[in-house]
DOBA-198456 format. One line per field, with one value per residue (C-alpha): chain; x, y, z. Coordinates in steps of 0.02 Angstrom, whole numbers, plus 32768, in hexadecimal, padded with zeros to 4 digits. Each point is the difference from the previous one (the first is absolute). Layout:
chaine: A:...
u: X:...
v: Y:...
w: Z:...
This chain:
chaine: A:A:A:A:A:A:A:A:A:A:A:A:A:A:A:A:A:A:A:A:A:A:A:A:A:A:A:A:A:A:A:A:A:A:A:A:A:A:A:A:A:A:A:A:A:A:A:A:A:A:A:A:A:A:A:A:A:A:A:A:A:A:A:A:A:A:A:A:A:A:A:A:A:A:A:A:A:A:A:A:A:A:A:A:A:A:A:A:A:A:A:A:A:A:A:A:A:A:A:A:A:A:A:A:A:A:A:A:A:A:A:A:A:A:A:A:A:A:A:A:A:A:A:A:A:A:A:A:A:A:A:A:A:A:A:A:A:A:A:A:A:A:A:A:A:A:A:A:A:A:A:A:A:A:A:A:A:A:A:A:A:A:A:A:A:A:A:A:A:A:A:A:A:A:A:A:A:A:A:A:A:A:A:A:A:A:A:A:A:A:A:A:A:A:A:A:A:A:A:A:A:A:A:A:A:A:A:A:A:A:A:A:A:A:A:A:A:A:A:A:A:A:A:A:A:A:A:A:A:A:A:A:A:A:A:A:A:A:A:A:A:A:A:A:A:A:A:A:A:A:A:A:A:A:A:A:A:A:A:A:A:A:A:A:A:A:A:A:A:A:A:A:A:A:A:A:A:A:A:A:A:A:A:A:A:A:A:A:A:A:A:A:A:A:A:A:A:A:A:A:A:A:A:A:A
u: 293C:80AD:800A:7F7C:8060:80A8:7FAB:7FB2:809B:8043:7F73:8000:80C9:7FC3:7F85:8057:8090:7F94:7FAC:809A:8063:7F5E:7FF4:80D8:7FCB:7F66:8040:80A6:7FA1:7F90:8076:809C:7FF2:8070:7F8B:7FA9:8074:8066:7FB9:7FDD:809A:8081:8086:8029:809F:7F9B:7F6E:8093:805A:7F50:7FE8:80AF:7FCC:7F49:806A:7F85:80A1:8032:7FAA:7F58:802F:808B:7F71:7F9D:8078:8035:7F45:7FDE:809E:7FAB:7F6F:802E:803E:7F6F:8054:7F7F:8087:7FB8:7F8E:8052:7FA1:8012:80A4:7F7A:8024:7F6D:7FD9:7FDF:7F86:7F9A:8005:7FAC:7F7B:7FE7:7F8E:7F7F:7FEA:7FEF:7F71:7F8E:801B:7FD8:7F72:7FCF:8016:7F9F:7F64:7FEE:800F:7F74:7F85:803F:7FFC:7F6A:7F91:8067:7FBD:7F52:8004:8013:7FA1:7F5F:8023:7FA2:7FBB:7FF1:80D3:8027:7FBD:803F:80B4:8017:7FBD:806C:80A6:7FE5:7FDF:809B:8078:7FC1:802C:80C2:8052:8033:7F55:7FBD:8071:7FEB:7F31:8017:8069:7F87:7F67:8043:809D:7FB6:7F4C:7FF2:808F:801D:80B2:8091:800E:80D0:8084:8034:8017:7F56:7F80:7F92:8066:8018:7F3C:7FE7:8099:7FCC:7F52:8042:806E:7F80:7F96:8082:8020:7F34:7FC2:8082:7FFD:7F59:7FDB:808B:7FB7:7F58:8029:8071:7F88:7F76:808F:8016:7F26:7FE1:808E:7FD6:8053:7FA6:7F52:8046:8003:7F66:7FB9:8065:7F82:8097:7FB6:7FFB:8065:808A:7FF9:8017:8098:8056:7FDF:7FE6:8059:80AA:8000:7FC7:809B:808F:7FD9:7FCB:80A4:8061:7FA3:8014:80D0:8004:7F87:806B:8096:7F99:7FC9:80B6:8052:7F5D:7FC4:8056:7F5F:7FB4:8095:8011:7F4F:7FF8:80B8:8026:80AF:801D:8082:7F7C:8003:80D3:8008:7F9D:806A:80B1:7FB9:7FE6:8095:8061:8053:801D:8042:7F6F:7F93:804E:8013:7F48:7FF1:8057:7FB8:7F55:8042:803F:7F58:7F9A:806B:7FF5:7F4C:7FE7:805E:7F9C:7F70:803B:8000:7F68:7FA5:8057:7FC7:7F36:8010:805C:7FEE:8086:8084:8064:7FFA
v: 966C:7FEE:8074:7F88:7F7A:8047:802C:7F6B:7F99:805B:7FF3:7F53:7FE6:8051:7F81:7F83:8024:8013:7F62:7FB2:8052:7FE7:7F6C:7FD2:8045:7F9B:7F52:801E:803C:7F58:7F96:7F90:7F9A:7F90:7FB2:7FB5:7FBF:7FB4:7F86:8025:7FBA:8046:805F:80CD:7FE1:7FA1:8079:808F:7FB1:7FFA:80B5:8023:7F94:8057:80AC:801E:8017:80AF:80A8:803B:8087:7F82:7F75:8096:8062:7F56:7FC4:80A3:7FDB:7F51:8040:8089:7F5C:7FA4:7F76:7FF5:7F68:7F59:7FA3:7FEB:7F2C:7FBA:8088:801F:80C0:806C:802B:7F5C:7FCF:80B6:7FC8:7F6B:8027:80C0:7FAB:7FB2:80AD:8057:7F86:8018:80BA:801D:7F89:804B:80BA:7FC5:7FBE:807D:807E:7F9C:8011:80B3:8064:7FEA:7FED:80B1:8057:7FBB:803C:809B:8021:7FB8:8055:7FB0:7F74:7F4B:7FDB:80B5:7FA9:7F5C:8037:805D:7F77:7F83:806E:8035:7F3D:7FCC:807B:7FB4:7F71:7FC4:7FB3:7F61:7FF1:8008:7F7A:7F85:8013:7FD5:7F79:7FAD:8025:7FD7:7F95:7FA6:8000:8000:7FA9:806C:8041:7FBC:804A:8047:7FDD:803D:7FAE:8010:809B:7FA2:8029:80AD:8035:7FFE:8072:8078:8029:8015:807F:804E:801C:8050:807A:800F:807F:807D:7FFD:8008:809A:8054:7FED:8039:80A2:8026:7FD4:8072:808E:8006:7FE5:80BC:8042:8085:7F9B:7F56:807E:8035:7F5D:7FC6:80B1:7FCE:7F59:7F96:7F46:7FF4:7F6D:8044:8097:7F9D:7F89:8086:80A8:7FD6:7F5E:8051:808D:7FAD:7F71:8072:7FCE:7F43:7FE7:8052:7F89:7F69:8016:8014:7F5A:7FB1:8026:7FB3:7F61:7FE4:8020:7FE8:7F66:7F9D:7FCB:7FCA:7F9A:7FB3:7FC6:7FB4:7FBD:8069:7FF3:80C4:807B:802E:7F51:7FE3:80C3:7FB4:7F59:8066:806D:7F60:7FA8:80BA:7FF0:80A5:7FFF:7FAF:8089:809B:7FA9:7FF8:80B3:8042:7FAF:8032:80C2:7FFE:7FB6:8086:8090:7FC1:7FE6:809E:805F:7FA8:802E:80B3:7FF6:7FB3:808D:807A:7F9E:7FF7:80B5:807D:8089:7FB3:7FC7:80BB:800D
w: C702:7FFF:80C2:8026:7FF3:8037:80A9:8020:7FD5:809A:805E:7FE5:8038:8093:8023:7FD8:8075:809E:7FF3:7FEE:809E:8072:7FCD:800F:80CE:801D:7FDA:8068:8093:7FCE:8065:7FE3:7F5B:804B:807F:7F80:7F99:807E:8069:80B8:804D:7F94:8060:7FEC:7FAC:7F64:800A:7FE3:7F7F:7FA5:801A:7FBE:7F4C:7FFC:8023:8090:806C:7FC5:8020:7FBF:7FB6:7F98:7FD7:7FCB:7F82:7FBE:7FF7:7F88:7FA7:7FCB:7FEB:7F90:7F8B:8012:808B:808F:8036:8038:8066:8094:8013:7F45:7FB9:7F64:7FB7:8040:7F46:7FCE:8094:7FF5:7F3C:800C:807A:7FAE:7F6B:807A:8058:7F52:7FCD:8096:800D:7F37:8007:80B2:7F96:7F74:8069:8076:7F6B:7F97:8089:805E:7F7C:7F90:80AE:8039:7F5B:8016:809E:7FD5:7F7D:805D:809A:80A1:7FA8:7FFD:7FAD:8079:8090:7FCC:7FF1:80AE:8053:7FA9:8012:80C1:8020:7FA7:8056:8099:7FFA:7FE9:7F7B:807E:8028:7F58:7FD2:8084:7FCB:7F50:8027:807C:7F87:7F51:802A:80A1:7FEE:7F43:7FCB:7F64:800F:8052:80B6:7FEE:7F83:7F4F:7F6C:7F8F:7FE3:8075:809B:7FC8:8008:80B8:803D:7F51:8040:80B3:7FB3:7F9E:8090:8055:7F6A:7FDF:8083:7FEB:7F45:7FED:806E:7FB5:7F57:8038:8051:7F67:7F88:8069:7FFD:7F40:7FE3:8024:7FA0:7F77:7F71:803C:7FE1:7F6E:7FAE:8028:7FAA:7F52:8006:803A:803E:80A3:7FF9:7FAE:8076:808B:7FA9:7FAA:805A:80B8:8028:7FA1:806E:809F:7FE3:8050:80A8:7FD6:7F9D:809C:8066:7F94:801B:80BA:8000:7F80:8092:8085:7F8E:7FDB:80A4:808B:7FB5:808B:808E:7F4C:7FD1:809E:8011:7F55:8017:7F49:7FDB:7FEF:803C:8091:8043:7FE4:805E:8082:800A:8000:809F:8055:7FC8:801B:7F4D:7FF2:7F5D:7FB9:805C:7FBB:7F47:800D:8055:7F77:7F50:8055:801A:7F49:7FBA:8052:7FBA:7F47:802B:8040:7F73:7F83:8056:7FFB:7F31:7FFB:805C:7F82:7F76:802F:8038:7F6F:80AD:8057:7F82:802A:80AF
């Protein structure tokens, strides 16, 4: 366990490193911060003098080694429009982002995954059917979409739940089961063809001839072994809720680091960008190394290799 970890601690340095150099490159080839801040008739002598306080003036490879250097500390610097530390602003908008991806996590997985087992155990019938038709038609259609629908059904239409905003669980429903959808089709087929993997198995047989309930072959026998590939799943979408949840942010106008990344692009606050670059890269590796115990836990195989 303890190689386990060791390798993907590096692993995860590694990650973390290249999403924050490509992301250090993008936003200077982005365009000239300075633009924006400065209104439209300000001269090239004030524009430079900006540059030279913002330390845009110096050489990449400079703004890069010192960027790291920051970083290393935890200093992403400041916004370049209000002087706030970067830390503070991804801070206060990190919470909203952690709500609606756990309670996005929790529905899909309250629906995916007992509907993925039933699938499986009755093969090609009515729940079977039911499910593939339900998870091919929501990975057709995309999350923007999805969200724009709900609102103009149960916000506009109905008039049950507030169209954008935060500030009470009501708002929070809405951009959870647009979420959910998005997580539902791929979580549920995974389940189902690992669940039909592990059904033939000798030891699932074996069970079943010791007079085991069916139930509890199914709960403790099948879904323990088929949960490898779910719980690798359920970190990568964990990743993506986290750090992809910004089309549903924006449509519901959900104070999250998706919407404030998608704010700093426009604004070309680069600071702010790569602040929220980063904190995402680190939350996937811890994810993704607690996913990798969790797979060693369910599955006594695995805990040596």
């Amino acid at each position: 366990m303890i190689r386990v970890f060791l390798r993907q601690s590096v692993l995860g340095l590694l990650v973390v490193l290249s999403a924050l150099t490509v992301t250090f490159v993008l936003v200077r080839f982005s365009g000239d911060p300075t633009s924006i801040i400065l209104p439209q008739e300000a001269t090239e002598e004030q524009r430079e003098v900006l540059r030279q306080q913002l330390g845009l003036n110096e050489s990449l490879p400079a703004q890069y080694l010192t960027y790291l250097g920051n970083a290393a500390v935890g200093n992403f610097g400041r916004s370049y429009f209000d002087s706030e530390a970067v830390t503070s602003i991804v801070i206060r908008h990190l919470p909203n982002t952690l709500v609606l991806a756990g309670a996005s996590l929790a529905l899909a997985c309250l629906f995916a995954i007992p509907l993925g087992v039933l699938a499986a155990v009755w093969r090609d019938g009515v729940i079977d059917r039911f499910v593939q038709v339900v998870a091919v038609t929501g990975a057709s259609m995309p999350s923007f979409w999805v969200g724009l629908l709900l609102i103009q059904i149960f916000a506009v239409g109905l008039n049950l739940f507030p169209t954008y905003g935060t500030g009470s669980p009501a708002h929070l429903i809405l951009p959870a089961i647009t979420l959910a959808i998005y997580v539902f089709p791929s979580l549920a087929r995974l389940t189902r063809s690992s669940m039909l993997e592990v059904l033939p198995q000798s030891y699932v047989m074996a069970a079943r001839a010791k007079g085991m309930p069916e139930a509890r072959v199914i709960g403790r026998t099948v879904l323990r072994n088929g949960m490898v590939p779910v719980l690798a799943l359920l970190a990568l979408e964990i990743g993506n809720l986290i750090g992809g949840a910004v089309l549903t942010e924006t449509v519901f106008a959900w104070e999250g680091i998706g919407r404030l990344a998608i704010t700093s692009i426009q604004r070309r606050d680069f600071p702010v960008v790569q602040g929220v670059v980063a904190y995402v890269a680190v939350g996937f590796v811890f994810v993704t190394m607690a996913a990798e115990i969790a797979i060693r836990l369910v599955n006594p195989k695995l805990r040596h290799k």
